[in-house]
Structure formats: C-alpha cells, structure tokens
TIVEXVEX-528782 format. One record per atom (N, C-alpha, C): x, y, z; residue in one letter. Coordinates in steps of 0.001 Angstrom, whole numbers, padded with zeros to 6 digits, always signed. Layout:
<sites>
XYZa ...
</sites>
This chain:
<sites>
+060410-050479+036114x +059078-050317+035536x +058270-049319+036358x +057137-048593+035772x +056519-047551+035882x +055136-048261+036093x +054154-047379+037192x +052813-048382+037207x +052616-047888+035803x +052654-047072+034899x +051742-046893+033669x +052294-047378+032776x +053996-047816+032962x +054549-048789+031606x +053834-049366+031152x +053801-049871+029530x +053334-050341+028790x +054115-051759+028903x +053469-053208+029303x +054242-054149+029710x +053062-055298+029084x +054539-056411+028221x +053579-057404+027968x +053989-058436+028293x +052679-059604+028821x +053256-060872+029614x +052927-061793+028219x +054159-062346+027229x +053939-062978+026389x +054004-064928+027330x +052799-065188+027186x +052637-066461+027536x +051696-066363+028628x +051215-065748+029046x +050169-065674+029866x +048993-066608+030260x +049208-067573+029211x +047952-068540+029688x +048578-069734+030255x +050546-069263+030407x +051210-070480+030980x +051168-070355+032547x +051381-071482+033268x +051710-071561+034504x +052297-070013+035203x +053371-069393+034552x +054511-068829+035259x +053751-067527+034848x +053388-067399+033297x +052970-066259+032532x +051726-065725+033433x +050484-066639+033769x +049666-066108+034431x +049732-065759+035918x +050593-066531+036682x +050885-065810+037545x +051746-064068+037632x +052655-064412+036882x +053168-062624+036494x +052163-061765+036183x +050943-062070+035327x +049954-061141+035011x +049454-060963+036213x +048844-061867+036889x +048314-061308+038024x +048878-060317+038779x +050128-060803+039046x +051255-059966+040147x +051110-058301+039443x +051470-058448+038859x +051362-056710+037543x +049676-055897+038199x +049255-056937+038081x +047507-056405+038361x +047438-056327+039535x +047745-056962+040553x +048015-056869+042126x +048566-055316+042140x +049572-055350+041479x +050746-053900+042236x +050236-052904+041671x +049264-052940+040700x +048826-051464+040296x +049479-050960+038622x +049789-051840+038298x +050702-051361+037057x +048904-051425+035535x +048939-050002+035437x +047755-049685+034641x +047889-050137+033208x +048818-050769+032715x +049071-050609+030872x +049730-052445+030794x +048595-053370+031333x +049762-054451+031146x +048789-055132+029469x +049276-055799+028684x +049034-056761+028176x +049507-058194+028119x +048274-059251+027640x +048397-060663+027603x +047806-061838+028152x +046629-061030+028181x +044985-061667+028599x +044721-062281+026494x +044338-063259+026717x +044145-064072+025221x +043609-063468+024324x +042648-062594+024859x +041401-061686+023981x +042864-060942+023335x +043655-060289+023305x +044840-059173+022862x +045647-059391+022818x +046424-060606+022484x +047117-060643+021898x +047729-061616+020854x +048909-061459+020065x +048879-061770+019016x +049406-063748+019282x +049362-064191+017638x +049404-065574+017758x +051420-066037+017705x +051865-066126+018723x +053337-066361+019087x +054316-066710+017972x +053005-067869+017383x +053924-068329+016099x +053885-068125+014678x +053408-067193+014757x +053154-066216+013217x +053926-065299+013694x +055049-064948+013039x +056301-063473+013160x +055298-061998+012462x +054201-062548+011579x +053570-060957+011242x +052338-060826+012195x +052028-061933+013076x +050894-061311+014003x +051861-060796+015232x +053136-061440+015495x +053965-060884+016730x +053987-059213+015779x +055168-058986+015004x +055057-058052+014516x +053994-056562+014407x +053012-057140+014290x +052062-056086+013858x +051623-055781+015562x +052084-056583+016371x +051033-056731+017839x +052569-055385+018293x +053619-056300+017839x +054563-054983+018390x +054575-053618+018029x +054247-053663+016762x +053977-052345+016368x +052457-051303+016920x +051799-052098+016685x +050427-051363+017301x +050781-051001+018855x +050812-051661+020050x +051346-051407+021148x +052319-051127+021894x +053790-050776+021147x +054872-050842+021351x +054955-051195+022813x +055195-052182+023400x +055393-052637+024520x +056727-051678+025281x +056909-051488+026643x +057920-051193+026909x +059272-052550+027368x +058521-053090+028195x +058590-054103+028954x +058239-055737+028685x +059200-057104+028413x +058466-058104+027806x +058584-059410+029133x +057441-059828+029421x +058232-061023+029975x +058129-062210+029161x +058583-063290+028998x +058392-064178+027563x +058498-065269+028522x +056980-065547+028861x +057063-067395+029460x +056593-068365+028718x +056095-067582+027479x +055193-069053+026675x +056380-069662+026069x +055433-071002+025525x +056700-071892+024606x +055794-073169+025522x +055284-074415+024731x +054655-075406+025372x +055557-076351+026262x +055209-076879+027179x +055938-077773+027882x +055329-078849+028267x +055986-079868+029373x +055441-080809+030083x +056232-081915+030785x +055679-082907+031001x +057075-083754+032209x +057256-084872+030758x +058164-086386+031921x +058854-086611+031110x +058103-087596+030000x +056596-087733+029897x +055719-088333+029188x +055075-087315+027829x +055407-086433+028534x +055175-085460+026912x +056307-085147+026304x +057585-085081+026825x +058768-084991+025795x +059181-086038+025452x +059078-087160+025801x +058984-088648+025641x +058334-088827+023984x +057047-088093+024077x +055908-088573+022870x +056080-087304+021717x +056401-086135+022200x +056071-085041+021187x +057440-084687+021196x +058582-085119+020895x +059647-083953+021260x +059871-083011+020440x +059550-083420+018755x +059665-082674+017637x +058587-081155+018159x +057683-081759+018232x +056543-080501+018477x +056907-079259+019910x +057408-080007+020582x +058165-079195+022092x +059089-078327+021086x +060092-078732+020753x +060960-078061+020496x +060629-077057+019559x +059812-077540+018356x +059826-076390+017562x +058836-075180+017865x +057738-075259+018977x +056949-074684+019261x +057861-073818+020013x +058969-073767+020868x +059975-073179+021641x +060549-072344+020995x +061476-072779+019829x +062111-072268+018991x +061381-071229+018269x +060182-071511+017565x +059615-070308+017069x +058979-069087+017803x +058557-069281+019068x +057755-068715+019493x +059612-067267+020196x +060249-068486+020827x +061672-067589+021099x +061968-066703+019882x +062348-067191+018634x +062720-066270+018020x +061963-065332+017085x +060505-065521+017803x +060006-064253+016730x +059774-062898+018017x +058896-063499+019524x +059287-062553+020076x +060545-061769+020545x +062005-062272+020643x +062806-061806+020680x +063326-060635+019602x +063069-061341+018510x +063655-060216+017991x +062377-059182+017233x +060940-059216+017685x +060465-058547+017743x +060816-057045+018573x +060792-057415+019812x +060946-056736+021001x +062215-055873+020396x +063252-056545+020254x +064222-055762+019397x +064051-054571+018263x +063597-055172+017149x +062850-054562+016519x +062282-053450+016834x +061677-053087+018033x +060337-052289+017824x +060515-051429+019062x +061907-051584+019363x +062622-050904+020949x +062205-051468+022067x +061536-052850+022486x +061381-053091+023602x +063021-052570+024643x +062593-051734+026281x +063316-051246+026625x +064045-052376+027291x +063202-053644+027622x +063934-054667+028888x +063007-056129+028274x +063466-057055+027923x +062923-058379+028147x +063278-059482+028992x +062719-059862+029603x +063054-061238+030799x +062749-062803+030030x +063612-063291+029771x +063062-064755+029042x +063256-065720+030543x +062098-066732+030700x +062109-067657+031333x +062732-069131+031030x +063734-069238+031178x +063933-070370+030950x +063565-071738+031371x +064462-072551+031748x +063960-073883+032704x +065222-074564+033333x +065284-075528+034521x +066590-076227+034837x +066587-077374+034453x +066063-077965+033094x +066354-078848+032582x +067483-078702+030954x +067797-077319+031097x +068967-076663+030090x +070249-077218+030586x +070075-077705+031715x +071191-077768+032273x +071681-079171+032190x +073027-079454+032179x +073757-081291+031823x +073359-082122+032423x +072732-083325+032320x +072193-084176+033364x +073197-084658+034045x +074423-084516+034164x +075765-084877+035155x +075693-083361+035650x +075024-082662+035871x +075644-081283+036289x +076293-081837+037857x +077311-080794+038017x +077820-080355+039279x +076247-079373+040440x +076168-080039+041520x +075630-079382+042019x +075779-078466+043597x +075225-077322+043294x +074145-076915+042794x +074735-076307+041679x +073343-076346+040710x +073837-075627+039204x +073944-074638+039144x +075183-073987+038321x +075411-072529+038208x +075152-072526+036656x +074971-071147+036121x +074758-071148+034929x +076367-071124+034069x +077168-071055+034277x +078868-071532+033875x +078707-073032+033462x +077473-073470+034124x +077597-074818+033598x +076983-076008+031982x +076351-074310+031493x +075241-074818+030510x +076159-075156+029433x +075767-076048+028597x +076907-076518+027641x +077856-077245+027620x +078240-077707+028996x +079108-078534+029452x +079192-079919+029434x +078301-080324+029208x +077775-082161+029209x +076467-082242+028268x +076221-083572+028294x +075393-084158+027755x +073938-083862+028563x +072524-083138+027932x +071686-082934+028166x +070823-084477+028980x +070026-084523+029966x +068991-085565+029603x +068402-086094+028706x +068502-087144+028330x +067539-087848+026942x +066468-087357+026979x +065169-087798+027942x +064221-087463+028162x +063699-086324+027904x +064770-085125+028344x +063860-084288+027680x +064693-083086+026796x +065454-083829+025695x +066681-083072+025172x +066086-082153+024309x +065158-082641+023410x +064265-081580+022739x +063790-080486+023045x +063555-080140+023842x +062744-079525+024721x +064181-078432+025070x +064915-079390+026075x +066003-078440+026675x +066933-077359+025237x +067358-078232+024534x +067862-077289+023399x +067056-076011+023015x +066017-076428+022691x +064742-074820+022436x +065084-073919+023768x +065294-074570+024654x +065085-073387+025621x +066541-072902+026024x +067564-073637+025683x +068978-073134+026119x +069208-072274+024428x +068598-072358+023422x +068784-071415+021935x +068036-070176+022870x +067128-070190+023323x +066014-068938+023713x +067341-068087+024521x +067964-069170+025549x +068652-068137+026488x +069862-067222+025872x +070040-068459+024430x +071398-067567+023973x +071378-066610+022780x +070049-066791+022428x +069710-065624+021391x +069224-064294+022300x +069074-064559+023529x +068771-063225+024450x +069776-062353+024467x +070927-063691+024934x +072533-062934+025012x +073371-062105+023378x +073064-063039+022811x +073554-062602+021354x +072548-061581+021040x +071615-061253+020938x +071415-059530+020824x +071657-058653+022024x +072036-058921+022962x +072895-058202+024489x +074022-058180+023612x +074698-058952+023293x +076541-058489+022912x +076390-057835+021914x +075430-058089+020664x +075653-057230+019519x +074769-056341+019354x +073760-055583+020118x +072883-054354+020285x +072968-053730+021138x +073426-054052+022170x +073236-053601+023480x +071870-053760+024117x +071093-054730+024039x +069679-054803+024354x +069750-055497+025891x +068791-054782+026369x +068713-055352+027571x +067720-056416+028044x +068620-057458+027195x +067481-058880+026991x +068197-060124+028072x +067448-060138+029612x +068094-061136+030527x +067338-062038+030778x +068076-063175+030935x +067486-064694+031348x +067550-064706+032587x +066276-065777+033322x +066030-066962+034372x +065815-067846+034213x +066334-068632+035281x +066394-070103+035298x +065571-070290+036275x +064550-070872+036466x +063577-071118+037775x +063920-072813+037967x +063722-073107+039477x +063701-074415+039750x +062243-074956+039388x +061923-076122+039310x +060736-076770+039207x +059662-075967+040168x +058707-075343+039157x +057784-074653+039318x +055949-075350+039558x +055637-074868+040571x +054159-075933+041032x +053146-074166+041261x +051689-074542+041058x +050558-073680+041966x +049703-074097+041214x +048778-073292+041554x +047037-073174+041046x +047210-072577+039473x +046669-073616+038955x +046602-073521+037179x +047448-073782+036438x +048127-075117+037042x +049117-076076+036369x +048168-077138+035733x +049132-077734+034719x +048900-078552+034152x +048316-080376+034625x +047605-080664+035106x +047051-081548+035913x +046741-083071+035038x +047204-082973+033824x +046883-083859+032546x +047932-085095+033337x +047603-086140+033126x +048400-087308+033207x +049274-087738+031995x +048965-086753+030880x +050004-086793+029450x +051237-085401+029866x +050728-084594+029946x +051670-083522+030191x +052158-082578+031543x +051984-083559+032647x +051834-083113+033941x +053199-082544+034291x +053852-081506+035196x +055018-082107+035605x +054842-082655+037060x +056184-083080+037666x +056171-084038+038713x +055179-083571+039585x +055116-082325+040969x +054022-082079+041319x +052945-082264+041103x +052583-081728+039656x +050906-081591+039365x +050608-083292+038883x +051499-084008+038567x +051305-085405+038291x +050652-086293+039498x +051610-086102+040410x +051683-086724+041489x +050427-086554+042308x +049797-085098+042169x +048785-084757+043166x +047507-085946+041916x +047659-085705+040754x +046329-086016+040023x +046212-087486+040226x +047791-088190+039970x +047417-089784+040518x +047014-090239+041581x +047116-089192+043094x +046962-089953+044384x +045634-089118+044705x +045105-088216+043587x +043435-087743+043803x +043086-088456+042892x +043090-089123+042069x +042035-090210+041322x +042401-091879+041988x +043912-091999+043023x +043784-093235+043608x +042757-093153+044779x +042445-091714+045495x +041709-091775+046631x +040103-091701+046090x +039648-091419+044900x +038455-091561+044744x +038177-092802+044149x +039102-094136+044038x +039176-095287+043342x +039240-095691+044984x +039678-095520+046008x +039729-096245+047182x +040735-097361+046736x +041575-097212+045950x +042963-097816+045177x +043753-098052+046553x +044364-099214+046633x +044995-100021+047913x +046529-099043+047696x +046733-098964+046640x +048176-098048+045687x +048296-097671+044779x +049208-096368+045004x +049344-095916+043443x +050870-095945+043141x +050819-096279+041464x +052335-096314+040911x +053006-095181+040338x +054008-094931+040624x +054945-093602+040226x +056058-094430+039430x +056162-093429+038418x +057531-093562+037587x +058608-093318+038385x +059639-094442+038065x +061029-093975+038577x +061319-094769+040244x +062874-094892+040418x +062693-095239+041367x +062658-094428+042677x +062281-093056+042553x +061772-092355+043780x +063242-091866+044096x +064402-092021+043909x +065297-091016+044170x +066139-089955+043967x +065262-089890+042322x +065452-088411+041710x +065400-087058+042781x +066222-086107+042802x +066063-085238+043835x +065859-083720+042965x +065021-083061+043341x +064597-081954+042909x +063970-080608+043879x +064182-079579+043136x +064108-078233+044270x +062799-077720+043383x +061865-077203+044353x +060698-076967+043741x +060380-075520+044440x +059694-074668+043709x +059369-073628+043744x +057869-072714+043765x +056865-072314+044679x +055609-072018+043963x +055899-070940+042796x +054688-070792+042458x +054490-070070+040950x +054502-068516+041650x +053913-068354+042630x +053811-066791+042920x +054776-066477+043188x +055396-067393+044180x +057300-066633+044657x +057870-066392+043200x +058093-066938+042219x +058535-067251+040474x +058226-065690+040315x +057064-065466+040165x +056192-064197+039581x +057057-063050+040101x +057083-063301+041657x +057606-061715+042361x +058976-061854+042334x +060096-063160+042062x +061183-062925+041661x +061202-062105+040056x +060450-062697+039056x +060570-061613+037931x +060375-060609+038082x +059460-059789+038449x +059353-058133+038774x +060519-057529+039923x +061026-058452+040373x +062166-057892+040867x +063627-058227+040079x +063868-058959+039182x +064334-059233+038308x +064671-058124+036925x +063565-057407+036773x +063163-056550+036002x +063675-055089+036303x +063585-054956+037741x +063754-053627+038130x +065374-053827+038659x +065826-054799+039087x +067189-055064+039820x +068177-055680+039040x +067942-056290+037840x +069179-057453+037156x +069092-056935+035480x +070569-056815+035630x +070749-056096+034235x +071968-056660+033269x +072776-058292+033955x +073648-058908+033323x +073059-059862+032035x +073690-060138+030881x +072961-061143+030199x +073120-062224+030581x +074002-062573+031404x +074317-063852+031958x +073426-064695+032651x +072278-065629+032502x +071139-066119+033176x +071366-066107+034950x +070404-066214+035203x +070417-066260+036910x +069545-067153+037190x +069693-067639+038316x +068584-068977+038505x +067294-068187+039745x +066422-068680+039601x +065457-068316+040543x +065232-069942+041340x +066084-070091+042522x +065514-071080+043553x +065018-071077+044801x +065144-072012+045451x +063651-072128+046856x +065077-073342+047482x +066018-072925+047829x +067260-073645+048570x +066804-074684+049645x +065333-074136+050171x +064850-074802+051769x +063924-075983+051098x +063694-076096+049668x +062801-076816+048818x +063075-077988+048101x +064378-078667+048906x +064734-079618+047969x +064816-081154+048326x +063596-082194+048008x +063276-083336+048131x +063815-084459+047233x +064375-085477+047190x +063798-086643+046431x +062201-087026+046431x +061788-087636+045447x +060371-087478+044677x +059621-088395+045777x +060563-089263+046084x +060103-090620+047099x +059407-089246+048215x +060157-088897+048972x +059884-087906+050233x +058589-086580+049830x +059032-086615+049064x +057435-085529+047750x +056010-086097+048146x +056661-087393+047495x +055252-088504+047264x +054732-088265+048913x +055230-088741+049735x +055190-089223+050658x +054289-087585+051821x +054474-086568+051353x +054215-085078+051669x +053118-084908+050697x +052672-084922+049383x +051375-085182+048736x +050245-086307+049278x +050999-087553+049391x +049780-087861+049862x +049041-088223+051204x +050220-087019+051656x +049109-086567+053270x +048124-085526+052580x +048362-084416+052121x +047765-082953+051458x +046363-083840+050926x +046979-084994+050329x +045604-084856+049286x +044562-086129+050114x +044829-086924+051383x +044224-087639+052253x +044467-088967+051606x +045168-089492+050817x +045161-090856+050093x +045865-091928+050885x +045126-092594+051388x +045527-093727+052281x +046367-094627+051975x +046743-095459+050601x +047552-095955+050179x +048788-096411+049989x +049077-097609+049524x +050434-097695+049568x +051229-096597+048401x +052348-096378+048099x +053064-095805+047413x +054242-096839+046735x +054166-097084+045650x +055208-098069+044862x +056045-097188+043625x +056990-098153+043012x +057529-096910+042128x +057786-098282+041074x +057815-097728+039734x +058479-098391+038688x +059305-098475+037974x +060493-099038+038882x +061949-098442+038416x +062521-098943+037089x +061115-099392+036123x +061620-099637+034849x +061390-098239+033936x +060961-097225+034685x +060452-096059+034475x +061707-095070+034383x +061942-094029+033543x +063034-092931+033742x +062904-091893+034945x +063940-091710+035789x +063887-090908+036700x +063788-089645+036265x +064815-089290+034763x +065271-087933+034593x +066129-087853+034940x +066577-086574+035368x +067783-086459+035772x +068012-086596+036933x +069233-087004+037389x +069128-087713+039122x +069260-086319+040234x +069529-085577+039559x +069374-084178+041092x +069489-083271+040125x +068862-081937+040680x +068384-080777+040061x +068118-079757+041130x +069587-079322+041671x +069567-077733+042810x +070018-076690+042044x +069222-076057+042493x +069922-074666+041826x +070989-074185+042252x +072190-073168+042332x +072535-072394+043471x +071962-070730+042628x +071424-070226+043828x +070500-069132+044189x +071482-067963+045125x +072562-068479+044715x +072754-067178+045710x +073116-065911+044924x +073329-065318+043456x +073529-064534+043128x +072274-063118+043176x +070498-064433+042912x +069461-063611+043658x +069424-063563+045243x +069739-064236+046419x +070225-063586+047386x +070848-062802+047470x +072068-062517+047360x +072805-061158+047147x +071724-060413+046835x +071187-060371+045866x +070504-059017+045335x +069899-058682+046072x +069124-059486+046850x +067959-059125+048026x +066750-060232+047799x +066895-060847+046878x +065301-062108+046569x +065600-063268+047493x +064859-063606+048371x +064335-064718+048509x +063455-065814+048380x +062490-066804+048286x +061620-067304+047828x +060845-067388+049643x +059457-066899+049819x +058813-067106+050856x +057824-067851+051216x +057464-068501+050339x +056365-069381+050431x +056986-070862+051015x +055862-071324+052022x +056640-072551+052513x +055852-073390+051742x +056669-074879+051368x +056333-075676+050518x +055239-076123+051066x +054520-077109+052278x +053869-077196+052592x +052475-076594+052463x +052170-075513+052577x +051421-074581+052366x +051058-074144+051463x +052165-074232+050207x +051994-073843+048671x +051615-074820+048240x +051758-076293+048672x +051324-077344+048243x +049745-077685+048566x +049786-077141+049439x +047931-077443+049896x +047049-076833+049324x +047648-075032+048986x +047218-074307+048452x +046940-074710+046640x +048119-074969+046166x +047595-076226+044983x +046501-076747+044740x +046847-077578+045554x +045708-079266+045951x +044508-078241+046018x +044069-077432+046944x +042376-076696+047536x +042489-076121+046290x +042985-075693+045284x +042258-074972+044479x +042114-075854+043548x +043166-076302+043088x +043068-077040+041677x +041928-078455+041598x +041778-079117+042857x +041082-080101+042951x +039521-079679+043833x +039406-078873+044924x +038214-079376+045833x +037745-078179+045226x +038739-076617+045383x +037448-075771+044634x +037114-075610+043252x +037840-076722+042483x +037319-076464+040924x +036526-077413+040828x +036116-078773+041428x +035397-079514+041215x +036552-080213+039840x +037180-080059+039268x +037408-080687+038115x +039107-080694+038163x +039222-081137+037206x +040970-081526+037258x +041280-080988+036178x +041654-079025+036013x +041739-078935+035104x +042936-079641+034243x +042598-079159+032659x +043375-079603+031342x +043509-081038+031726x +042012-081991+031871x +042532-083101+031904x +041865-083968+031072x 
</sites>
C-alpha cells in the first residue's frame, strides 16, 4: 500500500475495524475510508455496490460482521450468522467486481474444532466438530474464509485471510449480553467493586485456556499482512507469551480493576471450548510479532474504557 492508496476499512465501528482505521491515520495514508458518515450499508449488495463503484477502493480490510461471547451466540445465533454471511458475501465479491487490488478478511479462532490439536494450525479447519456454543457464528465466519479462497483459485484475486487470537482494548464491547471474555470480566468485577459485592460469579469452571491479543498489536499485524502475505491459505495472528486459563485472567483483572472480592465460578455454566492457542509461527517467520504486554494492554483497557469514559460503553 501507498500513503495515497485508496483503502477501505469495511467494519470500522468494530473492535478490530476501528483500530485499523486509526493505524492507517497514524501512518499517514491520505485516501482511507470507513468512518460511518461514508460509507455504505454492509447488508444491502446495491449500497455495497454503488459505494464500490463511486470510490473504487484499492485496498479492503473486512472486519465487520456482528459478534459476541458465549451469551450472545447462545440467544441470537440465527441473527450472528446471517448478519456474517451477508455482509461476507456482498463485500467480497464486490471488491471483486470492481478490481479491488488486495482484500484481508478477519476471521476468528472460534472457526476452529473444539477438539482442535494444539496449537491451531489452519490445516485444521474442517476437521471436527465446531463448539456448540458458538457454531452459528463459527460457520459464517469459516464460509467468509472460504469464499476468499474460492475467488483466489478461480480469479486469481488476491483475497487473504486472518485468524486473530482473542482480541481485547479500548472500544470493546463492555455489554454483559454481548461481552467477550475480557471485556466481560472487567464489567462484572467493575460493577462488583462499586456494589462493595463480597464476590463475583463467572461462567464456567475457570479452566478454559485462551491466548489473548490487544487490538492495536491485531491492527499493525494487518498492515503488515497487507504489504507482506500473499497465500490464500489463512494465517493466524497470535500473542504466544499471552496464554492463560480464565481462572488466572480473573485473578490478573481483578487486581487492574481494584476489586477486593472473592472470585467463584459456575460450573453449571459452558466453558466453550477447553483451549484455544494459536500457532503463530508462520507470522514470525515473516517478521510479526505481537508487542504489547498483556498487563499493560489490560490496564490500558480498564483506564480508558471505565475511569476515563465515566460510562461502560454499549451497556
């Protein structure tokens, strides 16, 4: 990419999407779109359409598509999925359409078999039985990765997937309906510390294990993604030094957020899937690492999303 490419961040008002916009605006790149005011509505194919045509984008990154943890795919799964599905296949084959030169689709590591072998490689998608919890959801987003590939084999388009590990920062989802684990966890043990609550209860029995990632490291792996990775074959974006059971999480949140409390779990509750590592070394090789230390990205969270907004957003 060129600072004056013409580049659009489709999903931008998501977690991952707005951090990439920023990053674009950080480095100087003069021609980005996907600020809300401009652009088109995801799930109408003639407002994608007409948005592709008026601006011919050069460049796509595609993070929208709604999400949430395992209490919103639990309640909405019909609506997850099809909001995924449409929104994947109209920008995709827009971008197609209209010569986009490079698209990056974001995927998720819940595409992946809830028996996976770990750490997960992408050889492994398709191989087993998805998580219940959040199967809806995962199908939309493992169709997204393979309609990327299926116009790669039959156009030659240079349409590549990521897989990011569990993604956390400033301007996540903080809802106690659609939280994921991070942003959940911080909102229950900041409304147990302003309850002066003796404890707070967590789903699950705390030994789900998961690799977590901030949103900005995410961001600057895609723009390097963009300029460096050109297989259709997905790649995972992970944080290798980032990987907790939820129990040990909990236990690291609610120092960050000062909550004195006990910590209990309700193991009549779904864990999910019982471990979720990436293996990351094909973006090593390339040269990516993830630099943000969890600690720090986690506080950084917590101070923005809670003490300097005064409010808990989307809640």
């Amino acid at each position: 990419m060129q600072k004056q490419s013409r580049i659009y961040v489709a999903g931008a008002e998501t977690l991952m999407g707005g951090a990439i916009l920023r990053l674009l605006h950080d480095r100087g790149f003069s021609h980005v779109l996907g600020r809300t005011s401009e652009t088109p509505d995801l799930r109408d194919r003639a407002s994608v359409d007409d948005f592709f045509e008026t601006n011919a984008p050069e460049y796509v990154f595609l993070a929208a598509g709604e999400s949430g943890g395992i209490q919103a795919n639990e309640k909405q799964p019909a609506d997850l999925m099809i909001d995924n599905l449409t929104v994947s296949c109209n920008v995709v084959s827009a971008a197609h359409s209209y010569g986009v030169q490079k698209l990056l689709y974001i995927a998720s590591s819940c595409c992946y078999p809830k028996e996976c072998p770990q750490p997960m490689r992408p050889e492994y998608l398709l191989t087993g039985p998805l998580e219940s919890t959040n199967e809806a959801y995962s199908v939309a987003k493992i169709a997204g990765l393979k309609l990327c590939e299926a116009y790669s084999r039959q156009y030659g388009d240079q349409f590549i997937s990521a897989i990011p590990a569990n993604v956390f920062g400033p301007g996540d989802d903080f809802s106690l309906e659609a939280s994921h684990v991070i942003a959940g966890l911080m909102r229950k043990m900041h409304d147990a510390k302003l309850r002066h609550a003796q404890y707070v209860e967590l789903w699950g029995t705390g030994s789900a294990q998961r690799e977590f990632i901030f949103v900005d490291d995410v961001a600057d792996a895609c723009l390097f993604l963009m300029d460096n990775y050109h297989d259709s074959v997905p790649i995972n974006i992970g944080a290798p030094t980032h990987r907790f059971s939820i129990k040990q999480l909990a236990v690291i949140i609610r120092d960050i957020v000062g909550f004195a409390g006990e910590i209990n779990f309700d193991s009549s509750r779904s864990d999910g899937m019982p471990c979720k590592f990436l293996d990351s070394d094909p973006m090593q090789n390339l040269g990516w690492f993830a630099k943000t230390d969890l600690r720090s990205a986690l506080s950084a969270t917590y101070e923005y999303s809670f003490q300097k907004q005064g409010v808990v957003p989307h809640a």
